[in-house]
C-alpha positions in Angstrom: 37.6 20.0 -2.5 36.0 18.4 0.3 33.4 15.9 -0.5 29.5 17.0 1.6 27.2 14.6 3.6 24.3 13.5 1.9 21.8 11.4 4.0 22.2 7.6 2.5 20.1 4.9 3.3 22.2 1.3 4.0 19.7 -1.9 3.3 21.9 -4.8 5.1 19.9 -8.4 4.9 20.9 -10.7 7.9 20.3 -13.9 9.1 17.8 -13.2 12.3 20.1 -13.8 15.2 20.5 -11.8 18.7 23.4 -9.4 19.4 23.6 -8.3 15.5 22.3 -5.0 16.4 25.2 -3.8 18.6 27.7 -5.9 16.2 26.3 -2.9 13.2 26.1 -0.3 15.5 29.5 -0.3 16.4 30.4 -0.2 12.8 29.2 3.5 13.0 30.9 4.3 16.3 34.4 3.4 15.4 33.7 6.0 12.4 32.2 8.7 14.3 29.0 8.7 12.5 25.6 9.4 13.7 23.1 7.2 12.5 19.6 9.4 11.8 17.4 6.5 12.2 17.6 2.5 12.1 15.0 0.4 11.6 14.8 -3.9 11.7 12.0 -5.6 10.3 11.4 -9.3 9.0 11.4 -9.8 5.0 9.7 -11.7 2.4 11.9 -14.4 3.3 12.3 -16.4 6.6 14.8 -15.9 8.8 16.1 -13.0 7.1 16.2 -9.6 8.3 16.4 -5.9 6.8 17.8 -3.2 8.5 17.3 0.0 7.2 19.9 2.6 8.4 19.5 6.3 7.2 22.8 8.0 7.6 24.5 11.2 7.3 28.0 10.8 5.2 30.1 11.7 2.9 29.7 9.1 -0.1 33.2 7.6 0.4 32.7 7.0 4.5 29.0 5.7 3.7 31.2 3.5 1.3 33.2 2.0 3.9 30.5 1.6 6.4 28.9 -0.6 3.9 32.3 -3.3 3.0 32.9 -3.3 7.0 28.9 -4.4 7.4 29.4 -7.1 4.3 32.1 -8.9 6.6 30.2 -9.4 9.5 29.2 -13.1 9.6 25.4 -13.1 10.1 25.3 -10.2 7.2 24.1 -11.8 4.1 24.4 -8.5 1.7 24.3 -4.6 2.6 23.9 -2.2 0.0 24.1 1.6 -0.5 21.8 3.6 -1.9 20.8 7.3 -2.6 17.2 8.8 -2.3 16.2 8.7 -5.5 17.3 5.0 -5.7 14.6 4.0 -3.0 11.3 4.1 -2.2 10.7 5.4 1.1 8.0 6.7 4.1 8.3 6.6 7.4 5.2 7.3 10.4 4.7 9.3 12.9 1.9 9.6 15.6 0.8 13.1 17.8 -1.0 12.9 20.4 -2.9 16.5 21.2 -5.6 17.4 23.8 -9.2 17.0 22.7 -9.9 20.6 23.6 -7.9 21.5 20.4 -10.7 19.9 18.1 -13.0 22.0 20.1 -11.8 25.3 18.4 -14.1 24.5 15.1 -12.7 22.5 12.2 -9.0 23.9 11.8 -7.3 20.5 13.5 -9.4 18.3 10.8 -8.4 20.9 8.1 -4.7 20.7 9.3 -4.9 16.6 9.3 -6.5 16.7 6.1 -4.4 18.8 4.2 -1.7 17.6 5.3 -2.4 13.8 4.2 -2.8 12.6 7.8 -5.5 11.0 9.5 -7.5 10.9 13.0 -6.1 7.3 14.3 -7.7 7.3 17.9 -10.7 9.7 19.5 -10.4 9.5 23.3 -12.2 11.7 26.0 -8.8 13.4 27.2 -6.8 13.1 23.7 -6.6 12.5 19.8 -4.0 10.6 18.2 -2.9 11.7 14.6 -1.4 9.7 12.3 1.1 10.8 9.2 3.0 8.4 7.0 5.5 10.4 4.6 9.1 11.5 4.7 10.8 13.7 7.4 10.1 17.0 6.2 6.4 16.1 5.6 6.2 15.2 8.9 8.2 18.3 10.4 5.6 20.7 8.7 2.7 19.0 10.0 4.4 18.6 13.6 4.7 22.7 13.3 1.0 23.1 12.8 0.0 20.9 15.4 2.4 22.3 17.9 0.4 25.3 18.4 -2.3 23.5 19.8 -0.4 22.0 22.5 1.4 18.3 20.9 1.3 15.8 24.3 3.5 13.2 22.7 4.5 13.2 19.3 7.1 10.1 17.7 8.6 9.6 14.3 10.2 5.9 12.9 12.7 5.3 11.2 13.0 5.2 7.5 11.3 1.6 6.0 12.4 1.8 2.2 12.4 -0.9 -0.8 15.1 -0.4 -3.7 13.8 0.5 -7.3 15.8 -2.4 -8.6 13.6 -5.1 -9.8 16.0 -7.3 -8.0 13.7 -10.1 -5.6 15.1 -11.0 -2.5 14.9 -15.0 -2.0 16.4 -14.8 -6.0 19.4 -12.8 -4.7 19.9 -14.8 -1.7 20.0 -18.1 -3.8 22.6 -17.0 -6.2 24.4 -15.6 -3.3 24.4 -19.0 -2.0 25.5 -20.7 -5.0 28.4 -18.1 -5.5 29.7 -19.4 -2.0 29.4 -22.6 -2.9 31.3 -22.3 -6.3 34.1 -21.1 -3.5 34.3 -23.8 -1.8 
């Protein structure tokens, strides 16, 4: 039987150097996988980097994504998880015409039940703003779409493991591992 994709989210702490990027990236090119959404931020500790890449795989290719990641150099640790593993959200921003708001209260119904809020009121436009997961913000995106969406742009996943694992704690017996190697 062949095994499905399921979306996975890789967490891969680096060192913060340039050119890393296109060094994971490529990673996913030689295996013909798509990445959904990537995301790089700074961490709790300096000079270390997350990236968060959401991918859809079969378990045993997200699997071997993940060991080809660990042996770049700059990559400190990368780690596979499922959804219910993590805790995730990720934000998008609409931008509509102000003459939809002029229609009575149905946009600020919309916003509000759909956990969003009004982020910016100019003359010629309002920008919404929605922090949830993808199919959260899909919905909202097809009730707003009615009423003419200008611009509308989703990030990529940010997520934190459920593991009560720290981060500089990992990293230091990391270090000490490689040192008992030497």
């Amino acid at each position: 039987m062949e095994e499905e994709n399921k979306l996975y989210t890789i967490s891969v702490l680096t060192e913060n150097k340039s050119g890393l990027l296109n060094g994971v990236t490529i990673i996913f090119t030689r295996r013909k996988l798509n990445i959904e959404s990537i995301n790089v931020s700074e961490t709790e500790v300096e000079g270390v980097s997350r990236f968060t890449i959401v991918v859809s795989a079969t378990r045993h290719n997200a699997e071997l994504v993940v060991k080809q990641i660990n042996k770049l150099i700059e990559v400190l640790a990368a780690f596979l998880y499922e959804e219910e593993n993590i805790y995730y959200q990720e934000l998008a921003m609409f931008k509509l015409p102000t003459e939809a708001f002029l229609n009575g209260n149905t946009i600020e119904t919309i916003v509000r039940n759909n956990g969003a809020r009004i982020l910016v009121i100019e003359e010629d436009h309002i920008v919404i703003e929605k922090t949830g997961h993808r199919k959260e913000i899909r919905e909202l995106f097809e009730h707003l779409k009615p009423f003419g969406v200008l611009e509308y742009v989703r990030s990529g996943r940010i997520a934190i493991s459920k593991s009560k694992r720290k981060t500089d704690t990992f990293l230091r017996e990391l270090e000490a591992e490689n040192l008992n190697k030497i």
